[in-house]
N, C-alpha and C positions, 0 to 999 in steps of 0.2 A: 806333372807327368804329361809327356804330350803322344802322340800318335802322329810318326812322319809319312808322306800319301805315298812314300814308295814301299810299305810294310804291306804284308799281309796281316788280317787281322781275323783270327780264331775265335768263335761266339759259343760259347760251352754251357747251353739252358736247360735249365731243372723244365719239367713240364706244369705237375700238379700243383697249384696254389701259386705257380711262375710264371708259368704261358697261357697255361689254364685257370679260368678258375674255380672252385669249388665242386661246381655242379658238371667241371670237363668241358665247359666253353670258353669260347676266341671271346673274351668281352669287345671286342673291337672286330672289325670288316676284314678278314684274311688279306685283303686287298690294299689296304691300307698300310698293315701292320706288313708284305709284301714290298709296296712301294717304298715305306722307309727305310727298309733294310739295301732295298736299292742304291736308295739317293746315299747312303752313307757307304756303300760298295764304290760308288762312281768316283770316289775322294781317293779311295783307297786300290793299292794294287791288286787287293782279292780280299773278298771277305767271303767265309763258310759259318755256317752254321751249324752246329751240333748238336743235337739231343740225347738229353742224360737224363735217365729216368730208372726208378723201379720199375716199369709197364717193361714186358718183354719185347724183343725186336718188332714181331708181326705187329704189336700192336702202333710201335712207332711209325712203323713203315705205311700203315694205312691213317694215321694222322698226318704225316707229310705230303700222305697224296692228298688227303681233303684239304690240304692246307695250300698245295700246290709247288711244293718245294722240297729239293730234294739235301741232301748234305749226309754226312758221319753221324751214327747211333749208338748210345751205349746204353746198353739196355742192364735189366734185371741187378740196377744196382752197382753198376760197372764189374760185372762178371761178363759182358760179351761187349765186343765192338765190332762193330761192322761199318766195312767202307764200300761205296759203288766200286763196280770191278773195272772200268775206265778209271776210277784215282787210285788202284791197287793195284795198278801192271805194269807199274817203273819198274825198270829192273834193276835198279838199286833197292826196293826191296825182296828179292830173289829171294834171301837167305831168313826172309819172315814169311814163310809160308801161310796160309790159313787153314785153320783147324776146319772148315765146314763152307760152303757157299750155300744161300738160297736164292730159289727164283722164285720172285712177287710180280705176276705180270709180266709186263716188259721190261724190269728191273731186276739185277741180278747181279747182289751183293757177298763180300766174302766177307767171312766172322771168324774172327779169333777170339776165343775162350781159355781163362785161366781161373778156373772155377770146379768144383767135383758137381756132379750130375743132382739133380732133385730127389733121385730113387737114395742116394749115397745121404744126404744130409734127413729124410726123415729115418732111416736105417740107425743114424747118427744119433738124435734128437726120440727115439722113438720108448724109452724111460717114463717121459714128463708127457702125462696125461694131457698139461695144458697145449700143450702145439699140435697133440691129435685133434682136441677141442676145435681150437681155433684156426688149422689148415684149411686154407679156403674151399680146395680141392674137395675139400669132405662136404661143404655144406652145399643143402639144397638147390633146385631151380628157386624156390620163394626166396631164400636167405639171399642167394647170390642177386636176385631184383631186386630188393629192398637195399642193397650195397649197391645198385647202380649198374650191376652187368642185367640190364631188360632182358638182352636176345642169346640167341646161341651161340650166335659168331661172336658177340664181344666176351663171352665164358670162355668159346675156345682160343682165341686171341688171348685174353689175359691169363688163361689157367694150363690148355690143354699144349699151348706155345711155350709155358715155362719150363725151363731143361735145367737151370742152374741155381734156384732158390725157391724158397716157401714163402707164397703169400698166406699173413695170420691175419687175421681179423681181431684188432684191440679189444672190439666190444663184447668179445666171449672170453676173456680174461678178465681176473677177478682179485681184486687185492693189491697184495704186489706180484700177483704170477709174472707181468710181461719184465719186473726187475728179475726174478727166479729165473726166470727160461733169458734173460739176456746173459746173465750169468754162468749159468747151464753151459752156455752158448760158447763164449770167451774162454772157460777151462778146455772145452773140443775142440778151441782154434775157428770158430764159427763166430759171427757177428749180428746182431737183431739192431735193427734201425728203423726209427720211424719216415714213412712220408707221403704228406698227404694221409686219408685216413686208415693207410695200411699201415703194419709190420713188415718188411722184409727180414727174413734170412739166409743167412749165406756165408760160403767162407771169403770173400774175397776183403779187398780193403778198401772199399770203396768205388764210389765214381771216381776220386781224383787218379788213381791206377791207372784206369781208362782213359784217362785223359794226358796224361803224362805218354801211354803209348802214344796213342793220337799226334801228339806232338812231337815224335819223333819219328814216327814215319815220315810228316811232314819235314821235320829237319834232313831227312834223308835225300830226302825229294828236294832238295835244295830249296825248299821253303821255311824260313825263317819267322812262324807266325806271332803276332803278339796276342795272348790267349788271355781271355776275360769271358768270366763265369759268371752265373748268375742265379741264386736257388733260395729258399725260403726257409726248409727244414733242416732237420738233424742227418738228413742222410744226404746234404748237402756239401757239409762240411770237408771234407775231403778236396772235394772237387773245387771249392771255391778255393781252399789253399793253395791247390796247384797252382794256380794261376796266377799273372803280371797282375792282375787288375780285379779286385774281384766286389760283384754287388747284389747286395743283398736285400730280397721283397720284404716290404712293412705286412705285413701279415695282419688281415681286417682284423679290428677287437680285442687284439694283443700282442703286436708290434711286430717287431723282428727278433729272429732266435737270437739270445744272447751268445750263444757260443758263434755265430754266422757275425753278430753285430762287433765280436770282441777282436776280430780277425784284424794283423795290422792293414792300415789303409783301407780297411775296407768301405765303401759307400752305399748306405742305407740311405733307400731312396724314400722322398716321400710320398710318394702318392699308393697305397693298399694294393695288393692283390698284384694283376696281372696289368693292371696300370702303369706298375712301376718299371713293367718293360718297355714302353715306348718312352719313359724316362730315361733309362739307359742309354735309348741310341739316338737321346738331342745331349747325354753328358758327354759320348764319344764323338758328335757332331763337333763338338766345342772340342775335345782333344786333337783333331786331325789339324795337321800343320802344315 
């Protein structure tokens, strides 16, 4: 497979145990991992990069500025996508309106949503004791710092930001509850997926949904992109199928997800963790023709 330098080329990244890792950090210099992405833009007629994650918009939106880079988000499990409102005012998409715009600063994105609201799915879900337990929403200031949300702003970013799914916390599930409640879940038309060390729930079908739009807006726009994915977990899946190209993080300790690894073509990189992203873009170095 090769990548000709008159393509644009579409970068569709899981975040958590992908770009991040573990503990929510750049293992490498923003700047570096920056410059690379450069030097493989210069080859190529356009290259974007997208973030696919469970963390909701806001919280994307303020990782991109600490990162220094802006692109396409799909947040909460690909129940929202939002694009800057300078790459959403073709008018050939006229007729895809957007459900919601925010403004972050001096940035000011529109979001399309195909998802029922957070209030609608614990309404849904509100039978099974286990998802009251373990809705993040519900626990503590101490619970939510010992998970890793320390301050207020990253509580209200990841929890008070979420409109479209429920973050569960695995570790107050017991037995087989999180098969029970995935279960639960699937008869409602609702889906529970792990990533990173949450639960998501939600009705949508995933990241790759999100991404499939994504790339047709872009087709609209007379952009023809070649789309390559790139994620770790089970709530990746989706999203890496979409895609021309899809590659898959070694995950420290115990490997890559089978069902991510089983994918056809797909390329399990080898070097752990969030290494194996600057892996990916010396193997698309080598694709470009």
């Amino acid at each position: 497979m090769k990548l000709t330098s008159d393509r644009a080329l579409l970068i569709a990244t899981d975040i958590d145990g992908t770009l991040l890792d573990h503990d929510a950090q750049l293992p490498f210099p923003a700047h570096a991992w920056r410059i690379a992405i450069q030097q493989l833009a210069a080859r190529l007629a356009r290259c974007t990069v997208a973030f696919a994650s469970s963390r909701t918009l806001v919280e994307l939106l303020v990782l991109q500025r600490a990162l220094g880079v802006r692109g396409p988000c799909i947040a909460e499990d690909g129940a929202v996508l939002a694009l800057d409102v300078d790459d959403a005012t073709d008018a050939r998409l006229a007729h895809l309106p957007p459900d919601d715009t925010l403004t972050f600063g001096r940035r000011t994105v529109h979001i399309w949503t195909r998802a029922q609201r957070t209030s609608s799915l614990r309404a849904i879900m509100s039978d099974i004791n286990a998802v009251q337990r373990a809705d993040a929403s519900r626990l503590d200031q101490a619970a939510l710092s010992a998970l890793g949300f320390r301050t207020t702003g990253a509580i209200r970013r990841a929890l008070h930001a979420r409109h479209h799914s429920l973050l569960l916390d695995p570790t107050r599930l017991f037995g087989d509850e999180a098969s029970a409640i995935r279960r639960a879940a699937a008869v409602r038309g609702l889906q529970l997926r792990r990533g990173g060390r949450w639960l998501t729930l939600a009705d949508t079908t995933g990241k790759g949904t999100a991404l499939a739009m994504l790339r047709h807006f872009q087709n609209l726009c007379g952009v023809s992109p070649f789309v390559v994915a790139i994620g770790n977990e089970e709530n990746d899946l989706s999203l890496l199928q979409k895609a021309d190209l899809a590659f898959v993080i070694h995950n420290p300790g115990r490997g890559p997800h089978p069902a991510l690894a089983s994918i056809s073509d797909a390329v399990v990189l080898d070097s752990e963790g969030p290494g194996g992203w600057l892996d990916m873009l010396n193997h698309l170095q080598e694709l470009v023709q």
